[in-house]
Chimera marker file (.cmm) of the C-alpha trace (Angstrom):
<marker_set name="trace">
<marker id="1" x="8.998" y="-9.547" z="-38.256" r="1" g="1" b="0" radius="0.5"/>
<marker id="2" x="7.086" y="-11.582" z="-39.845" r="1" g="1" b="0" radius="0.5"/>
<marker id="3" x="4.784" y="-14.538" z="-37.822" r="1" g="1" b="0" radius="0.5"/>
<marker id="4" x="6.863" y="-17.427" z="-38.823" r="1" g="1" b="0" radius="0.5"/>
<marker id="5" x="9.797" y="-16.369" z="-37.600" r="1" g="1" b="0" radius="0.5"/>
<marker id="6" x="8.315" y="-15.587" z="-34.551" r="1" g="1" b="0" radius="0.5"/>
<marker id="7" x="6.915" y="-18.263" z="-32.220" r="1" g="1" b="0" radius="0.5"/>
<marker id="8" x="5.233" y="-16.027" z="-29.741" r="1" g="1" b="0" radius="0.5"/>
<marker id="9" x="1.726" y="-15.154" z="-30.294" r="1" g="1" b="0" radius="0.5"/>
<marker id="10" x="0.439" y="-11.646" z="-30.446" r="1" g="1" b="0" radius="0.5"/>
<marker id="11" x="-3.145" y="-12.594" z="-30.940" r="1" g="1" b="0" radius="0.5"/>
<marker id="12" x="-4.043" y="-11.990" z="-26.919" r="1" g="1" b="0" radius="0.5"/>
<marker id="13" x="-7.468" y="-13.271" z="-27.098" r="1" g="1" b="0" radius="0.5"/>
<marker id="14" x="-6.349" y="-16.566" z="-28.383" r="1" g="1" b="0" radius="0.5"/>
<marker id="15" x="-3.067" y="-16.344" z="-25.648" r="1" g="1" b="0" radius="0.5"/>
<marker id="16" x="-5.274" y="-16.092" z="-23.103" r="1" g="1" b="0" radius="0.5"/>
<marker id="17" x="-7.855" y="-18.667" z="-23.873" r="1" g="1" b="0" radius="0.5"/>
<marker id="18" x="-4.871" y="-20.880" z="-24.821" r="1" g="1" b="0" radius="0.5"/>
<marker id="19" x="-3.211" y="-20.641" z="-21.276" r="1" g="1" b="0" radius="0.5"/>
<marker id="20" x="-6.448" y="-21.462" z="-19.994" r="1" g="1" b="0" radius="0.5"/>
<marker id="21" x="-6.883" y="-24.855" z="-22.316" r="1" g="1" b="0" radius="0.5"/>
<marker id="22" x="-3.487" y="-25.359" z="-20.874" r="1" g="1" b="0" radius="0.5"/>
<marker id="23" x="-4.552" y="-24.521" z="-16.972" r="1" g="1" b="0" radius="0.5"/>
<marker id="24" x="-7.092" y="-27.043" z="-17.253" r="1" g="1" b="0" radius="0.5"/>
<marker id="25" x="-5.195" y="-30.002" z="-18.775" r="1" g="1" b="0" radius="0.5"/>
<marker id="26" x="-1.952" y="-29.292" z="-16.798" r="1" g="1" b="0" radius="0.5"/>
<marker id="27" x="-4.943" y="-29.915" z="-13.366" r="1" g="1" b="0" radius="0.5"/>
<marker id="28" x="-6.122" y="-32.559" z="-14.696" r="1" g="1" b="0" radius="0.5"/>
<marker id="29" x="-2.773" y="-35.018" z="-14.517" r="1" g="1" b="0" radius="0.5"/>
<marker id="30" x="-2.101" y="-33.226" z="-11.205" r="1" g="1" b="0" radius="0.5"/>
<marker id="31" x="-2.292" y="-35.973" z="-8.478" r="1" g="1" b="0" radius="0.5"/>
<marker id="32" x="-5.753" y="-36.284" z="-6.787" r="1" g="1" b="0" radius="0.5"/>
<marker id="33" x="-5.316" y="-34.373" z="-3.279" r="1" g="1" b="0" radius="0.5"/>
<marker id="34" x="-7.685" y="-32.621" z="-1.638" r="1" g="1" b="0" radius="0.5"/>
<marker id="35" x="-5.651" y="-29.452" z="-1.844" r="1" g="1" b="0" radius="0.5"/>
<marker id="36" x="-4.735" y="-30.104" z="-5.386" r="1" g="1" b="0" radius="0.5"/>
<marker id="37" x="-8.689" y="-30.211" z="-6.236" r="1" g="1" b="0" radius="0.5"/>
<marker id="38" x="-9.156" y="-26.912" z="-4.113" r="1" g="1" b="0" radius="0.5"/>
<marker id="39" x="-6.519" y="-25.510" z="-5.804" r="1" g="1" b="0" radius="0.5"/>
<marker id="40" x="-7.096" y="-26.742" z="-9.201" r="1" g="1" b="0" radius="0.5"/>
<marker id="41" x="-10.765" y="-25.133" z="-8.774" r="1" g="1" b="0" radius="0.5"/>
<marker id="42" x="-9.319" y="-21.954" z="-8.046" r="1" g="1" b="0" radius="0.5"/>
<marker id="43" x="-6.628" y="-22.513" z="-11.099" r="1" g="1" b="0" radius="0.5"/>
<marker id="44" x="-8.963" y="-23.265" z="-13.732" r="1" g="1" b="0" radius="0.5"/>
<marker id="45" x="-11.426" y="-20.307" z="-12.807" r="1" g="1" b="0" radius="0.5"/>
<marker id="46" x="-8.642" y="-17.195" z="-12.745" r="1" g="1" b="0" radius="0.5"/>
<marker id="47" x="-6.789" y="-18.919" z="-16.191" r="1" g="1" b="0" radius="0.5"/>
<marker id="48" x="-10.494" y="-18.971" z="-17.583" r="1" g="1" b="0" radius="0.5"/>
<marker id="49" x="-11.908" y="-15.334" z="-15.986" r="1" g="1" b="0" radius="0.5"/>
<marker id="50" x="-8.512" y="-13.664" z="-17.604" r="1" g="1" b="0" radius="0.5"/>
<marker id="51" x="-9.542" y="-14.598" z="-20.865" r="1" g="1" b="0" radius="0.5"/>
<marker id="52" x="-12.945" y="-14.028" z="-20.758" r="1" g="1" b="0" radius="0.5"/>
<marker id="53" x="-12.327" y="-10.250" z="-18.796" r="1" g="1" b="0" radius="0.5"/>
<marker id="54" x="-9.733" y="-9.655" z="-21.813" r="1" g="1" b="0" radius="0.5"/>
<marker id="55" x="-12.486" y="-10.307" z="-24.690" r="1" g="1" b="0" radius="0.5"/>
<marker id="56" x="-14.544" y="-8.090" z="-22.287" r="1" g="1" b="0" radius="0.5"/>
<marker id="57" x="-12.185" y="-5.264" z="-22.364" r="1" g="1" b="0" radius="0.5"/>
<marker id="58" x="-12.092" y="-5.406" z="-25.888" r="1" g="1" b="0" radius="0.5"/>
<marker id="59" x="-15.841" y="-4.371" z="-26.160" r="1" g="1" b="0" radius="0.5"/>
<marker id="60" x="-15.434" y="-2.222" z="-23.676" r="1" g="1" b="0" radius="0.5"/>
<marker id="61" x="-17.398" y="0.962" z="-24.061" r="1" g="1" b="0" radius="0.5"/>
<marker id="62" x="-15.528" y="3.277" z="-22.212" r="1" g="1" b="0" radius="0.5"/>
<marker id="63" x="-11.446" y="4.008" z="-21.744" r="1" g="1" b="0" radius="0.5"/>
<marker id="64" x="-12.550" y="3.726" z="-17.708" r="1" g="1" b="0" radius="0.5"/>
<marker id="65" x="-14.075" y="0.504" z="-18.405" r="1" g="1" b="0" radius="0.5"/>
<marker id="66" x="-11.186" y="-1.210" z="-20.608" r="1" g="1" b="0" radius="0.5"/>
<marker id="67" x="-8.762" y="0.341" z="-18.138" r="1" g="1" b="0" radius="0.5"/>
<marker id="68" x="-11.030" y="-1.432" z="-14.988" r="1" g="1" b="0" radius="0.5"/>
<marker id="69" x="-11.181" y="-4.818" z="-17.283" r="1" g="1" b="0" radius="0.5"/>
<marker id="70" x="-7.814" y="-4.912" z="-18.116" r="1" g="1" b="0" radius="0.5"/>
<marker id="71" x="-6.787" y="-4.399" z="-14.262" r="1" g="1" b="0" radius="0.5"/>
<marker id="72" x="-9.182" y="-7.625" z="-13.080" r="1" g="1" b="0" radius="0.5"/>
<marker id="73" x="-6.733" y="-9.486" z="-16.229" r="1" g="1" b="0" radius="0.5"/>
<marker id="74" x="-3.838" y="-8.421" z="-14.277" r="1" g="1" b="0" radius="0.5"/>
<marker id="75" x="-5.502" y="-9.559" z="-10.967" r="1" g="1" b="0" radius="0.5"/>
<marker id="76" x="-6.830" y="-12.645" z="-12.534" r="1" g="1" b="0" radius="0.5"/>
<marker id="77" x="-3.247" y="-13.655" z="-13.685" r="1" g="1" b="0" radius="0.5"/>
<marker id="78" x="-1.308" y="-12.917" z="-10.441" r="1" g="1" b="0" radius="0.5"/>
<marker id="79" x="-3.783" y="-15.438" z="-8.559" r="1" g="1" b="0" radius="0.5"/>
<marker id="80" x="-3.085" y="-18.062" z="-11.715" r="1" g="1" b="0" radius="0.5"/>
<marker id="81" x="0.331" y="-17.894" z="-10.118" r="1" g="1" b="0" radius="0.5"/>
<marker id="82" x="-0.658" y="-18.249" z="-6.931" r="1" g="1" b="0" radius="0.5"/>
<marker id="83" x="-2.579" y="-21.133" z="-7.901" r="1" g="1" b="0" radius="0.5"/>
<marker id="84" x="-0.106" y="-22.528" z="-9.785" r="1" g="1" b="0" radius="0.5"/>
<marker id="85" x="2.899" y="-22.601" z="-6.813" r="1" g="1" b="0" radius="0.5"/>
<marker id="86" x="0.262" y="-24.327" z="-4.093" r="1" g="1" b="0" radius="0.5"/>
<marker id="87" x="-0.515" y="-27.660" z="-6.584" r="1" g="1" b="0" radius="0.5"/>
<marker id="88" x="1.197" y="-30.242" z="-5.556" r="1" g="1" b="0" radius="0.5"/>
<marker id="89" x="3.342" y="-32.332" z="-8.666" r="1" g="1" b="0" radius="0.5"/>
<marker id="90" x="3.788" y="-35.196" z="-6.317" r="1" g="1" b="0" radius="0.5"/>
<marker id="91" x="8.003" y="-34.861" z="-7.252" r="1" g="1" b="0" radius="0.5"/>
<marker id="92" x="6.768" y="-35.296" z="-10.699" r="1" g="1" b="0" radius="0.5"/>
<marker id="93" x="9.709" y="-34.060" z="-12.788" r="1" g="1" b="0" radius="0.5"/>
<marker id="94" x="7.590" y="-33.519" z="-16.159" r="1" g="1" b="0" radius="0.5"/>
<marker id="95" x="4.880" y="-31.767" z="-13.929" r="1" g="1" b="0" radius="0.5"/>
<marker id="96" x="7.189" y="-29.270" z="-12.555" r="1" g="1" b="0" radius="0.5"/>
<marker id="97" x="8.046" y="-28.208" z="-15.689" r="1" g="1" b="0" radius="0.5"/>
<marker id="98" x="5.055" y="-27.719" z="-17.380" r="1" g="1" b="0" radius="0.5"/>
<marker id="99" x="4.036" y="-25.599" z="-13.643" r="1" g="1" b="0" radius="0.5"/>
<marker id="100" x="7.162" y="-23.520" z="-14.430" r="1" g="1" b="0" radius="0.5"/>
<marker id="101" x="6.444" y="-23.025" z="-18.477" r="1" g="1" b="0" radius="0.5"/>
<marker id="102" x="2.707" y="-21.474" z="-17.229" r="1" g="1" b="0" radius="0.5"/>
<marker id="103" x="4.116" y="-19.526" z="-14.269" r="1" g="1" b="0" radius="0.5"/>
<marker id="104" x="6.563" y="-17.713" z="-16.811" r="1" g="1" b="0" radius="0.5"/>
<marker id="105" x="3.399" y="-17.268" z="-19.672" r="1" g="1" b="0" radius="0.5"/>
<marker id="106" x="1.655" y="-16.273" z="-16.364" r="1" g="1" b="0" radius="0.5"/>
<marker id="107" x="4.776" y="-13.795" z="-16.030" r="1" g="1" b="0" radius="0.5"/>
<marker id="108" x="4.683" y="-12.721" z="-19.733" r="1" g="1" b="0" radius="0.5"/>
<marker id="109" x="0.808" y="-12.070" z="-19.479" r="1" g="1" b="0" radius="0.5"/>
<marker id="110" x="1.164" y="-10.029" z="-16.419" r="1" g="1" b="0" radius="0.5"/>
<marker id="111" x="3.780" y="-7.567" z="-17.698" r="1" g="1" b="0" radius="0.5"/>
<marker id="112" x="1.772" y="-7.078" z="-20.848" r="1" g="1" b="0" radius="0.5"/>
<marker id="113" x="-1.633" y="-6.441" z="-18.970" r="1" g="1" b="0" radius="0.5"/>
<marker id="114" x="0.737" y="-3.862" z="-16.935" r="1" g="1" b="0" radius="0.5"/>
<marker id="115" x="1.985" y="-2.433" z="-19.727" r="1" g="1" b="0" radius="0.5"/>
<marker id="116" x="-1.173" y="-2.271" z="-21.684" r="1" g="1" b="0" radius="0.5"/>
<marker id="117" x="-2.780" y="-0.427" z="-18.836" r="1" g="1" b="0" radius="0.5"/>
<marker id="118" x="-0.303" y="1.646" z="-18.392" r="1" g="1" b="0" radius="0.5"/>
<marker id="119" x="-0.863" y="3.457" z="-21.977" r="1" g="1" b="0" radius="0.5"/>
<marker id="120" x="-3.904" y="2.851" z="-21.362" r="1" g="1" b="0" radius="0.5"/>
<marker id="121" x="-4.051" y="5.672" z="-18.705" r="1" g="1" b="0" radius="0.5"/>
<link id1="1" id2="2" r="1" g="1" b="0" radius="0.2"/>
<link id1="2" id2="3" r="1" g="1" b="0" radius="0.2"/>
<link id1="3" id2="4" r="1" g="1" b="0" radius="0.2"/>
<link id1="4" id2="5" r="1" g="1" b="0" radius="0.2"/>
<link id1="5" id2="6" r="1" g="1" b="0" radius="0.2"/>
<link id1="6" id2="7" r="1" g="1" b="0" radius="0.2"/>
<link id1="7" id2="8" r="1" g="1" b="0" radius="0.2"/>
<link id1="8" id2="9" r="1" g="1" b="0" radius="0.2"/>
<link id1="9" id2="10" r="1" g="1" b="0" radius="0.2"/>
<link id1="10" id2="11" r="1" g="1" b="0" radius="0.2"/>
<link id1="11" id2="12" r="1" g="1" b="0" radius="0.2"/>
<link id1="12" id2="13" r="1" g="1" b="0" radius="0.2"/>
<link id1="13" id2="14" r="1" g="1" b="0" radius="0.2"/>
<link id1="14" id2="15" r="1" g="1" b="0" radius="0.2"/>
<link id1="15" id2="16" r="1" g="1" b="0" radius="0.2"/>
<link id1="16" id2="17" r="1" g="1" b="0" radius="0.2"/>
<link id1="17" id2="18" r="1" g="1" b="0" radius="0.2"/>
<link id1="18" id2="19" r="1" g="1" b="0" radius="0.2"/>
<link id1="19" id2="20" r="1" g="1" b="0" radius="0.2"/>
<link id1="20" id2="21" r="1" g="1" b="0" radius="0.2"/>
<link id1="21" id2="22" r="1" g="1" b="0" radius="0.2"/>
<link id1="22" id2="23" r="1" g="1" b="0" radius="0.2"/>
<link id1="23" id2="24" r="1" g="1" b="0" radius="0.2"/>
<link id1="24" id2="25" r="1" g="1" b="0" radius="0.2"/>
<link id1="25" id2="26" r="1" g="1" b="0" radius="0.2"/>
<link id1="26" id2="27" r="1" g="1" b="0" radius="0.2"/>
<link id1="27" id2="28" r="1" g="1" b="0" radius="0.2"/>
<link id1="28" id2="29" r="1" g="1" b="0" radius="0.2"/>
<link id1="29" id2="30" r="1" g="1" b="0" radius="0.2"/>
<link id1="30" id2="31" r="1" g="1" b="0" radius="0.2"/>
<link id1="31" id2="32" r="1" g="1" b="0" radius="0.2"/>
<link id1="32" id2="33" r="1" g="1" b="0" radius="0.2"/>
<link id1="33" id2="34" r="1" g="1" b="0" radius="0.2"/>
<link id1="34" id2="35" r="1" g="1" b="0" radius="0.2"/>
<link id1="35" id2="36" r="1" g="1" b="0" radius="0.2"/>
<link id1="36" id2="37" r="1" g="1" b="0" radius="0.2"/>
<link id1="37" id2="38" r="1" g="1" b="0" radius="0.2"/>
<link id1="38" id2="39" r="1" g="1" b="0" radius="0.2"/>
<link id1="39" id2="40" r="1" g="1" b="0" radius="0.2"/>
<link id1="40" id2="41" r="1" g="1" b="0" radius="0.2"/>
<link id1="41" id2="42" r="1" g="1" b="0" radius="0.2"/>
<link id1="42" id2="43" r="1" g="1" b="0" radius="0.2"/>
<link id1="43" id2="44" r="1" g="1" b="0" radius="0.2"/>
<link id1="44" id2="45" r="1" g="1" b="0" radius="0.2"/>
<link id1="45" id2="46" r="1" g="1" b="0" radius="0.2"/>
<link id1="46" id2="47" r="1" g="1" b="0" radius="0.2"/>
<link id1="47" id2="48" r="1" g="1" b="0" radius="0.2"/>
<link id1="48" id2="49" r="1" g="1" b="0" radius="0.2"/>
<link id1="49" id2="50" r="1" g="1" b="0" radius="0.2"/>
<link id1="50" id2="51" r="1" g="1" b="0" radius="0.2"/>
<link id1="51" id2="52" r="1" g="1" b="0" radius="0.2"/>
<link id1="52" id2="53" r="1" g="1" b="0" radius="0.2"/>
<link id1="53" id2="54" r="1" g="1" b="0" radius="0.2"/>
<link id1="54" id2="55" r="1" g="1" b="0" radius="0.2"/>
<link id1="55" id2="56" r="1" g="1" b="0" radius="0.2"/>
<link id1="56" id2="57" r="1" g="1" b="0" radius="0.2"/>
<link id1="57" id2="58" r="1" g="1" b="0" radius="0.2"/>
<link id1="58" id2="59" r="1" g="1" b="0" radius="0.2"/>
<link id1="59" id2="60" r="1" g="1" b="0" radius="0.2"/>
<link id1="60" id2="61" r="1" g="1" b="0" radius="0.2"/>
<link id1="61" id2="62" r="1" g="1" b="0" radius="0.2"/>
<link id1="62" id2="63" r="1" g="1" b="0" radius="0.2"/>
<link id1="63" id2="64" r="1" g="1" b="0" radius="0.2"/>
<link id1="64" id2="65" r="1" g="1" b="0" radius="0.2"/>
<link id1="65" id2="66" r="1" g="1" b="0" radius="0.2"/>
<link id1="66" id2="67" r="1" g="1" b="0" radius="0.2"/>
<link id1="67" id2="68" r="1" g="1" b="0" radius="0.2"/>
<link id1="68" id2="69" r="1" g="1" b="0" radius="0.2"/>
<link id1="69" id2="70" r="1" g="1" b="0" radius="0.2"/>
<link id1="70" id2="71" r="1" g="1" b="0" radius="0.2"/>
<link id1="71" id2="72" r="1" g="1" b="0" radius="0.2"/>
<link id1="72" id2="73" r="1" g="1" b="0" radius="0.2"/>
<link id1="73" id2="74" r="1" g="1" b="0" radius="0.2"/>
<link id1="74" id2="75" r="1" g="1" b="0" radius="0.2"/>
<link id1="75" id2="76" r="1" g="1" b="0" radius="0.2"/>
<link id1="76" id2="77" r="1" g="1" b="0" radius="0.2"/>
<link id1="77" id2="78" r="1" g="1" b="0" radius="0.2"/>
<link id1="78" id2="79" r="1" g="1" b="0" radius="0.2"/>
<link id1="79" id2="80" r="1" g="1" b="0" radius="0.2"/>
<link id1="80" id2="81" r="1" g="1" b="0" radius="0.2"/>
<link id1="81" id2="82" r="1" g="1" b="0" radius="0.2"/>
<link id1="82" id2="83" r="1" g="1" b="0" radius="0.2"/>
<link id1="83" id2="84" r="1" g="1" b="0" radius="0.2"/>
<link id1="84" id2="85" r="1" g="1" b="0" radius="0.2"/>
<link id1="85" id2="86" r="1" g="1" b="0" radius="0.2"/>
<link id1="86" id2="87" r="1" g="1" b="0" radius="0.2"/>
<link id1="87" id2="88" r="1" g="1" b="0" radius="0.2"/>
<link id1="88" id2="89" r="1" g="1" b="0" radius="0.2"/>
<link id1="89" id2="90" r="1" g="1" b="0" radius="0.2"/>
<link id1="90" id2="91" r="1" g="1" b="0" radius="0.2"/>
<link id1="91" id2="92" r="1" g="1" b="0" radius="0.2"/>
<link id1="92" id2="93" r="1" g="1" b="0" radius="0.2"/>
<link id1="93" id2="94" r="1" g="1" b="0" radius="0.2"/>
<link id1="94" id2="95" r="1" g="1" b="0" radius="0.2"/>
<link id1="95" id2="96" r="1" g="1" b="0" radius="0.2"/>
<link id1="96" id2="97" r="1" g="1" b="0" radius="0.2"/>
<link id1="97" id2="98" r="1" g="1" b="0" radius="0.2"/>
<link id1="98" id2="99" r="1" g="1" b="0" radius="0.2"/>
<link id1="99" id2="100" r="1" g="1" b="0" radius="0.2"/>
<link id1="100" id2="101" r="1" g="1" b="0" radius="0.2"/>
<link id1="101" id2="102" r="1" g="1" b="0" radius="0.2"/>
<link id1="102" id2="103" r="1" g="1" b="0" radius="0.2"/>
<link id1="103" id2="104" r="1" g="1" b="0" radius="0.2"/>
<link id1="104" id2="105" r="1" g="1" b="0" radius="0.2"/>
<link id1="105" id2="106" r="1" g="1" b="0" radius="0.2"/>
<link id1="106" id2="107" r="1" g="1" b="0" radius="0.2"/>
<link id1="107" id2="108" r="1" g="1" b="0" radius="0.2"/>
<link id1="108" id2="109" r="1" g="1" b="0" radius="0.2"/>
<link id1="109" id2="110" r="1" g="1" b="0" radius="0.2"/>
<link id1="110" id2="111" r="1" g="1" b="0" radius="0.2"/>
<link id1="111" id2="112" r="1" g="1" b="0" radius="0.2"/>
<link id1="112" id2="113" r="1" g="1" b="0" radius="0.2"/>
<link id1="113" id2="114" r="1" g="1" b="0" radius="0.2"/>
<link id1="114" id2="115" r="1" g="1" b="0" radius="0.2"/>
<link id1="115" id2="116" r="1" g="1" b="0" radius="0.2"/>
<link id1="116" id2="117" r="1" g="1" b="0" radius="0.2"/>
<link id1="117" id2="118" r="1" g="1" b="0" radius="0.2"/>
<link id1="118" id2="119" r="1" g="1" b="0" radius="0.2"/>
<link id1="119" id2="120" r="1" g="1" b="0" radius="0.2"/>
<link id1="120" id2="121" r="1" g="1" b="0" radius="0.2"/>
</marker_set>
């Protein structure tokens, strides 16, 4: 399959970093709470500490220490989630949906961290 005819991207460096670009402007049209900055904090450092953890991994210098990196990715991406479900959209229909579109690249990115660490093993 060639990459036109396919819209995801395999390139999980730039996926990662990308969902992170993405954390950060989806918290920055979130209303101004004080839970929604607390939580946007908290948002903006997993999205970012999954990418940077998965460059990591790549340079790894050990299979123990991509395995342990990888992991932390996983770990990283289950709190985006978590994140992600406490901001409050104010009944903002548009900003539901872009919280559901990163919870399910949240979703995709978790199963392939699992996966990857599980042939990693």
């Amino acid at each position: 399959m060639n990459e036109k005819s396919n819209s995801k991207q395999y390139d999980l460096e730039e996926r990662t970093a990308e969902f992170g670009r993405r954390c950060r402007e989806f918290v920055k049209k979130l209303p101004k709470t004080t839970g929604n900055f607390e939580d946007g904090k908290q948002l903006v450092r997993s999205s970012g500490s999954r990418a940077a953890n998965y460059i990591e991994a790549n340079e790894a210098l050990s299979k123990k220490d991509f395995a342990h990196r990888i992991k932390i990715c996983r770990k990283e991406t289950k709190e985006s989630c978590l994140w992600l479900r406490l901001c409050d959209t104010g009944d903002n229909e548009e900003l539901d949906k872009e919280r559901g579109e990163l919870i399910q690249e949240a979703t995709e990115l978790r199963k392939i961290f699992t996966s990857i660490l599980n042939k990693s093993i």
